[in-house]
KOLMARKOL-353506 format. One record per residue (C-alpha): x, y, z; residue number from 1. Coordinates in Angstrom, 2 decimals. Example, Ala and Ser with C-alpha at 12.3 -4.5 7.8 and 13.67 -1.06 7.14 Angstrom:
2
[[12.30; -4.50; 7.80]; 1],
[[13.67; -1.06; 7.14]; 2],
END
This chain:
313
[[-41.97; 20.60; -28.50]; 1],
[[-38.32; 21.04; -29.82]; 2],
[[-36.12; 21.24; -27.46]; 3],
[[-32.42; 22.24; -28.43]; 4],
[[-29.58; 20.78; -28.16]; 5],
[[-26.93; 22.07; -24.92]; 6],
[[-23.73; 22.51; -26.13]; 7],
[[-20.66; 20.13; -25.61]; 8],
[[-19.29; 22.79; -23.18]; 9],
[[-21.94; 21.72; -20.60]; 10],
[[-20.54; 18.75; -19.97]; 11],
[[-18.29; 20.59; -17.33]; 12],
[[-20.92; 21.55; -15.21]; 13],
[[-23.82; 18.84; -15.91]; 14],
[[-23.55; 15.99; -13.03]; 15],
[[-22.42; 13.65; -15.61]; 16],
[[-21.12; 10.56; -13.41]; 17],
[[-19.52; 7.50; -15.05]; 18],
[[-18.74; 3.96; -13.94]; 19],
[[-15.22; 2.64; -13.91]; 20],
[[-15.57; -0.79; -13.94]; 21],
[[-12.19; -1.79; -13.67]; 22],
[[-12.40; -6.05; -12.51]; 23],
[[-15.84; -6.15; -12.07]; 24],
[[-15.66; -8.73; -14.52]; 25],
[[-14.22; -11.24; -11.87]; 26],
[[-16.50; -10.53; -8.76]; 27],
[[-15.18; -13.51; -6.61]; 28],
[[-11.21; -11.99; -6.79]; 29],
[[-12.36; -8.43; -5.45]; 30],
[[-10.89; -8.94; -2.20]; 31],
[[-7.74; -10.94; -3.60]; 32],
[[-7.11; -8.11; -6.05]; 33],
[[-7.66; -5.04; -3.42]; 34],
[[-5.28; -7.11; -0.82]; 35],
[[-2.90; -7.75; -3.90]; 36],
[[-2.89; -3.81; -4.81]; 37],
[[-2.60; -2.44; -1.67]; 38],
[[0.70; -4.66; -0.89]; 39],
[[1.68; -3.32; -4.12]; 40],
[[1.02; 0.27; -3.24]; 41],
[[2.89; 0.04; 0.08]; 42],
[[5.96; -1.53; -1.71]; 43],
[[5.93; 1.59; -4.41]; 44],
[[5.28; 3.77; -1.58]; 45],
[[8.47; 2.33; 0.38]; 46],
[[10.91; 1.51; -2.35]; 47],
[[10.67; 4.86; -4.03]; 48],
[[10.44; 6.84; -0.75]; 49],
[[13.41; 5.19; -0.09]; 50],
[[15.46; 6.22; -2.95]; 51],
[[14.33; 9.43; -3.11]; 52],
[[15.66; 9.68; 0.83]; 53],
[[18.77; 8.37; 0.74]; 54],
[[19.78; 10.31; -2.23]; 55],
[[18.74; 13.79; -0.47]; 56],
[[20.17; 12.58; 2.66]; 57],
[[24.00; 10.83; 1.74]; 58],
[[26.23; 13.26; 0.74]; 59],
[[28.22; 10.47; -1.24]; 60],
[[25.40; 10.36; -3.94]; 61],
[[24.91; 14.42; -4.25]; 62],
[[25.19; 14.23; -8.28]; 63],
[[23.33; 14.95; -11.39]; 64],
[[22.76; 11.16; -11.81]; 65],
[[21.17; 10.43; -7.59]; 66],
[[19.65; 14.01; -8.39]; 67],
[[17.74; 12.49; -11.20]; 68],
[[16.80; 9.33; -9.48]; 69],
[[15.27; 11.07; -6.55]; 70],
[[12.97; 13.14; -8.53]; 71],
[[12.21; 10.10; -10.93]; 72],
[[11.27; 8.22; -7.74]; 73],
[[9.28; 10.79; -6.11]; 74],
[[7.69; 11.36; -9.94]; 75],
[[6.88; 6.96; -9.67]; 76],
[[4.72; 8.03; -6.18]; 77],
[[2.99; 10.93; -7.90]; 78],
[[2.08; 8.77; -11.14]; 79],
[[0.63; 5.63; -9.52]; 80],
[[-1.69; 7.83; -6.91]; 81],
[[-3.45; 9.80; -9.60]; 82],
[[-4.79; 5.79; -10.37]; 83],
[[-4.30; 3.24; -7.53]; 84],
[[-6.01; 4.78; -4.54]; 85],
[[-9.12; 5.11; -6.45]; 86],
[[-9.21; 1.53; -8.03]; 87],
[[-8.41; 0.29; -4.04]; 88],
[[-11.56; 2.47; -3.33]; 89],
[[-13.85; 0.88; -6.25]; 90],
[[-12.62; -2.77; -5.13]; 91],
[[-13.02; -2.07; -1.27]; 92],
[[-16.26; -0.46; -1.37]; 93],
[[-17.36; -1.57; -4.96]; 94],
[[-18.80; 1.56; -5.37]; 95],
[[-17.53; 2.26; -9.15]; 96],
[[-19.07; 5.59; -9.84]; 97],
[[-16.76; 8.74; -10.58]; 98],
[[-17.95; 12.15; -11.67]; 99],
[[-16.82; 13.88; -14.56]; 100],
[[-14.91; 16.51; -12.83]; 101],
[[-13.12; 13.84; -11.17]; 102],
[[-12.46; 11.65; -14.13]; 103],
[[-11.47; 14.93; -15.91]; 104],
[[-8.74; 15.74; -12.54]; 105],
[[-7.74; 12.14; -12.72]; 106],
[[-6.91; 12.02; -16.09]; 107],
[[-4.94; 15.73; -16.42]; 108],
[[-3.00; 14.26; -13.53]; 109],
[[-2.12; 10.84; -15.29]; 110],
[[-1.38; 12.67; -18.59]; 111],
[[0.79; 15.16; -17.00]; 112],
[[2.89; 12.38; -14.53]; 113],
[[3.79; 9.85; -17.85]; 114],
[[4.47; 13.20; -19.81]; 115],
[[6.87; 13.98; -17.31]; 116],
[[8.28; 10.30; -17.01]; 117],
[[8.99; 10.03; -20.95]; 118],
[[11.02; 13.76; -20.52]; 119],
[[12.74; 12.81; -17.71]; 120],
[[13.71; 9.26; -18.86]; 121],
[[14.94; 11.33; -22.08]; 122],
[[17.09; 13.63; -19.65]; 123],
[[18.48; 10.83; -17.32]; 124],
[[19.75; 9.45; -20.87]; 125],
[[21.07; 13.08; -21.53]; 126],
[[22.99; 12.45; -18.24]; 127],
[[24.55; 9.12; -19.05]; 128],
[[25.53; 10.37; -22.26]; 129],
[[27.80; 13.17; -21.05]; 130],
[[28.90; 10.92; -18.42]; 131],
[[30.38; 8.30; -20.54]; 132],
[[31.06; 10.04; -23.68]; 133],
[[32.63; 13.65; -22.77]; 134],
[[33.44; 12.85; -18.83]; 135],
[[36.39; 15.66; -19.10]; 136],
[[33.35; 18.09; -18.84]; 137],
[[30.62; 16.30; -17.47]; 138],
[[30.89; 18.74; -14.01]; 139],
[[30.43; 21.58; -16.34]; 140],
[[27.69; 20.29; -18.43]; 141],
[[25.66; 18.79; -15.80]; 142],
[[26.20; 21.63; -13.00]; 143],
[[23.27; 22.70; -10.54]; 144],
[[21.48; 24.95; -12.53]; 145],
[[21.38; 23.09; -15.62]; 146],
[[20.22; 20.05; -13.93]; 147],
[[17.62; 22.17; -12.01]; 148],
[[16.37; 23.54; -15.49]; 149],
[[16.04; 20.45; -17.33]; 150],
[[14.15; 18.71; -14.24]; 151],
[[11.91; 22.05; -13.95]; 152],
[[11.05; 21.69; -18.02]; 153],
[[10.14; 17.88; -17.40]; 154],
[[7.54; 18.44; -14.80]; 155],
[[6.36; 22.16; -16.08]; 156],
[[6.14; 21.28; -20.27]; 157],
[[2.95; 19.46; -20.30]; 158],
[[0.91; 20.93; -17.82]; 159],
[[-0.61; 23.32; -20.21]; 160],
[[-1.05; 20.42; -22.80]; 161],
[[-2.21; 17.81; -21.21]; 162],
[[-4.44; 20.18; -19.23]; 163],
[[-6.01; 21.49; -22.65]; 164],
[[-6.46; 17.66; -24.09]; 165],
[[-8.08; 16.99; -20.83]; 166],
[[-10.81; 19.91; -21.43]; 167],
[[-11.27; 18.90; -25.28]; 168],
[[-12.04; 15.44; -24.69]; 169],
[[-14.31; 16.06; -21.59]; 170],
[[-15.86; 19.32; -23.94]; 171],
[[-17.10; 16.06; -26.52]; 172],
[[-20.76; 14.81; -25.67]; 173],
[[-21.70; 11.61; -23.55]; 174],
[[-24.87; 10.62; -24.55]; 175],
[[-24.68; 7.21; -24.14]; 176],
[[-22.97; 4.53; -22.16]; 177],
[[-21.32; 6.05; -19.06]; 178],
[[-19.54; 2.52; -18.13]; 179],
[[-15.43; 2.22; -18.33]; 180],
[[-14.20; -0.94; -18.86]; 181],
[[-10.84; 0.28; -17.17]; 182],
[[-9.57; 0.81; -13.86]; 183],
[[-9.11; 4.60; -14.48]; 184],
[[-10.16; 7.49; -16.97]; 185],
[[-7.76; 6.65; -19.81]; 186],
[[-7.93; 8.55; -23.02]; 187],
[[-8.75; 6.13; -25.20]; 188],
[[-11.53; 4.64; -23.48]; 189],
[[-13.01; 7.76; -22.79]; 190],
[[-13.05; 8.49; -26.06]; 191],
[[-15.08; 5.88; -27.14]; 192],
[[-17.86; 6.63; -25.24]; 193],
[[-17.85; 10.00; -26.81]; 194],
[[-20.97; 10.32; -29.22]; 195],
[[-19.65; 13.36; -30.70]; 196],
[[-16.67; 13.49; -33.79]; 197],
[[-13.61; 12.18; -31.95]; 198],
[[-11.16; 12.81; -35.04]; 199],
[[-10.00; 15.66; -33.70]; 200],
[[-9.05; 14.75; -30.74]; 201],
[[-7.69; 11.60; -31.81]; 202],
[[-5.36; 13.12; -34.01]; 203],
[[-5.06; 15.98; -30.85]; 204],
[[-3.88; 12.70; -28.90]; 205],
[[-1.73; 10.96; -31.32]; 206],
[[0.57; 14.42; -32.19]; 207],
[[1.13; 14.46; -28.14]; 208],
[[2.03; 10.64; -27.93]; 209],
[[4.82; 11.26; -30.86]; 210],
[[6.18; 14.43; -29.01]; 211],
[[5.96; 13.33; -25.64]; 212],
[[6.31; 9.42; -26.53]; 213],
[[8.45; 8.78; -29.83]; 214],
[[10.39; 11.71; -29.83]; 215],
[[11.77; 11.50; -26.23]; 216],
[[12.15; 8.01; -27.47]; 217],
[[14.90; 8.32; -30.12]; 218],
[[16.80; 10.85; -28.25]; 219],
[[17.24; 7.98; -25.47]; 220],
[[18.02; 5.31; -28.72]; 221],
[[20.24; 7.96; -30.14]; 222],
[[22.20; 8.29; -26.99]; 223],
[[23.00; 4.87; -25.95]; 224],
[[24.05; 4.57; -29.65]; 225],
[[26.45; 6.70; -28.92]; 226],
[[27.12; 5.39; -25.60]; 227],
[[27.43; 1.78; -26.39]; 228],
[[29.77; 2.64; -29.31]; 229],
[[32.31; 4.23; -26.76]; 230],
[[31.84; 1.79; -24.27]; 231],
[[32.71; -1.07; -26.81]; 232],
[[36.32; 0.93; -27.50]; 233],
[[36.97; 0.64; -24.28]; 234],
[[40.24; -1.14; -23.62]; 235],
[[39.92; -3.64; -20.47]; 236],
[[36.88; -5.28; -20.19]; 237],
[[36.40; -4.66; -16.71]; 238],
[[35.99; -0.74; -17.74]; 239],
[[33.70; -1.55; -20.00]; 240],
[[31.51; -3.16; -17.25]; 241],
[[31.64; -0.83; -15.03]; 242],
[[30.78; 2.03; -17.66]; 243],
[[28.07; -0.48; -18.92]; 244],
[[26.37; -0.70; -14.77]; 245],
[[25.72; 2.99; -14.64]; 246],
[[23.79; 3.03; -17.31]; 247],
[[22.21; -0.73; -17.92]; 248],
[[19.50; -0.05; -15.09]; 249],
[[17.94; 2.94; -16.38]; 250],
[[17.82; 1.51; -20.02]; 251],
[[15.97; -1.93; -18.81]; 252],
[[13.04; 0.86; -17.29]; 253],
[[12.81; 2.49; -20.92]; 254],
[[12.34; -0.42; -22.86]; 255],
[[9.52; -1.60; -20.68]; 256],
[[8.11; 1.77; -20.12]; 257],
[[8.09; 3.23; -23.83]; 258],
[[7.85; -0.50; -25.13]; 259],
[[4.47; -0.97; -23.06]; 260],
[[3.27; 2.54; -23.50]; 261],
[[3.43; 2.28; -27.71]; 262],
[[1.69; -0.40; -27.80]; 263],
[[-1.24; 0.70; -25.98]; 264],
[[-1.36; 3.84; -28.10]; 265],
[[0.23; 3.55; -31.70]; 266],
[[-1.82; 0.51; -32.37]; 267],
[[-4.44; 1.07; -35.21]; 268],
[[-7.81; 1.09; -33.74]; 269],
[[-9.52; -1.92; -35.13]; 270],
[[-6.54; -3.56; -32.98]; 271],
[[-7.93; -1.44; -29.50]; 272],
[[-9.74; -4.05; -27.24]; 273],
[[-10.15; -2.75; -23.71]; 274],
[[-8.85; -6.08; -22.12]; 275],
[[-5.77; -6.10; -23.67]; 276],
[[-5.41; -2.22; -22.91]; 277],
[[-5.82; -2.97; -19.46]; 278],
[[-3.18; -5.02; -19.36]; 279],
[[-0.70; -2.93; -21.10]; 280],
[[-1.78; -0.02; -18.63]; 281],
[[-0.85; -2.18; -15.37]; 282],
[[2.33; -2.45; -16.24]; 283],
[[3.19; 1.36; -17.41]; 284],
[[1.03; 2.72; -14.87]; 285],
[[1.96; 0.04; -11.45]; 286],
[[3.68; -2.85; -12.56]; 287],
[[6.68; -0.65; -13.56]; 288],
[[7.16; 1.78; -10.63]; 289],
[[6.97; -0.99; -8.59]; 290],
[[9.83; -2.61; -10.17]; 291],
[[11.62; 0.39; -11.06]; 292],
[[13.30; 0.50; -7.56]; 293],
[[14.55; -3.54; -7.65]; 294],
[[15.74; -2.18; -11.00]; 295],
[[17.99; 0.53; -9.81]; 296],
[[18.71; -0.36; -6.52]; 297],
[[19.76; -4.09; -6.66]; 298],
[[22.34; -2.87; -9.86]; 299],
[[23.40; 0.34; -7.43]; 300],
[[26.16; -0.51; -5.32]; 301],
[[26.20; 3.20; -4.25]; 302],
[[22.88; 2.81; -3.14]; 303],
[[22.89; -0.12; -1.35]; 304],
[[25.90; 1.01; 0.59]; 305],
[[23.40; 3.71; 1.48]; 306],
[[20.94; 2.19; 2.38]; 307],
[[22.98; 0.33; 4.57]; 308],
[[24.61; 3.68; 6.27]; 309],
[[20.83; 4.60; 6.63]; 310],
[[19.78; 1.31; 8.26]; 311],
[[22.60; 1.04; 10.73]; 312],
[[22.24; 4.58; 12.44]; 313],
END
């Protein structure tokens, strides 16, 4: 009897489940490694929560550069919960198993958080730029409503795209292995359980890493060009320090963000191996928004000083 076969489409409604293995492949460290990830959770949890506090709270740091920071750290919270509570889950319970409707949500949610992160890093760069190099009209530039638009394009921009790359890759067939060797539904691997033609969606993937990836990329290289040259004219070195602080902590989280993030998906594919693509996604993914508040608060004088207001009421 022939039987025909159902369409990619049904993948969205067939109880496809999948198995993210994450570190099964060291069984005695399961308990090290959940202990080890949920102190790191709490500390992402803390730090960013609270940065993105005392900037809403101390009137001294009400400016388009605190404004920024706040929504970057509350952004770092959103990003590492679409992945760590559900590897803590797998490692506490070692029950690995994720349907595709929730590997599809988890996905669309990780896509859409680092789309935002490379957009916002891009406009926090915008920021620093007028800041340094036209400071005459930075208030004017940077007022409320064009800071509220560029955040509101950051976190609204690739909803719709991400969402859409989400649905084509999860629209391909999986008719064979249903085992991840990651700790969440990243593209890539997904895609190679795919038993369809992933070209399309390869190339689907690659166009949004250049636009949301490389592109936001030079237009943070192109401005602290620019701002580098001006601070270097500076007259007194001590000016030129100072101009250099506001802006040295935010460019040590792009090179490790964008540097990490390339290399996990601008590589050519006969380089792909899903151990070293693990590695590259702990730091982009937790490893970095952990460290992202030591970055900017222990270079933040403002900040500390707030903290310390905050701490002693």
């Amino acid at each position: 009897m022939h039987h025909q076969e159902k369409p990619p489409e049904d993948n969205l409604t067939e109880p496809i489940e999948f198995v993210l293995l994450g570190f099964a492949d060291m069984p005695h460290l399961q308990w090290f490694l959940f202990g080890l990830f949920l102190i790191i959770y709490i500390i992402i949890l803390m730090s960013n929560g609270t940065i993105f506090l005392i900037t809403k709270m101390d009137p001294a740091l009400q400016n388009p550069m605190y404004f920024f920071l706040s929504n970057f750290s509350f952004l770092e919270i959103c990003y590492v919960s679409a992945t760590l509570p559900k590897m803590l889950m797998n490692l506490g319970t070692q029950r690995r198993r994720i349907s595709l409707v929730a590997c599809a949500t988890q996905m669309c949610f990780a896509l859409m958080f680092a789309g935002t992160e490379c957009l916002l890093l891009a406009v926090m760069a915008y920021d620093r730029y007028v800041a340094i190099c036209n400071p005459l009209h930075y208030p004017l530039v940077m007022n409320h409503r064009v800071c509220t638009q560029l955040l509101t394009g950051s976190w609204t921009i690739g909803i719709p795209v991400m969402t859409e790359l989400t649905y084509q890759i999860f629209s391909l067939p999986f008719c064979g292995s249903k085992q991840i060797n990651h700790f969440f539904c990243d593209t890539l691997t997904i895609l190679r359980l795919a038993c369809g033609d992933t070209f399309v969606n390869e190339m689907l993937l690659y166009i949004l890493v250049v636009l949301f990836g490389m592109i936001p990329f030079l237009l943070i290289f192109g401005s602290y060009s620019k701002i580098i040259s001006i601070i270097l004219k500076l007259p007194s070195a001590t000016s030129r320090a100072k101009a250099f602080s506001t802006c040295s902590s935010h460019l040590m989280v792009v090179v490790v963000f964008f540097g990490s993030a390339i290399v996990t998906y601008l590589r050519p594919n006969t380089r792909h191996s899903d151990g070293t693509d693990k590695v590259n996604s702990l730091f982009y993914t937790i490893l970095i928004p952990m460290f992202n508040p030591m970055i900017y608060g222990l270079r933040n004088k403002d900040l500390i000083i707030a903290l310390r207001k905050l701490l002693c009421k």
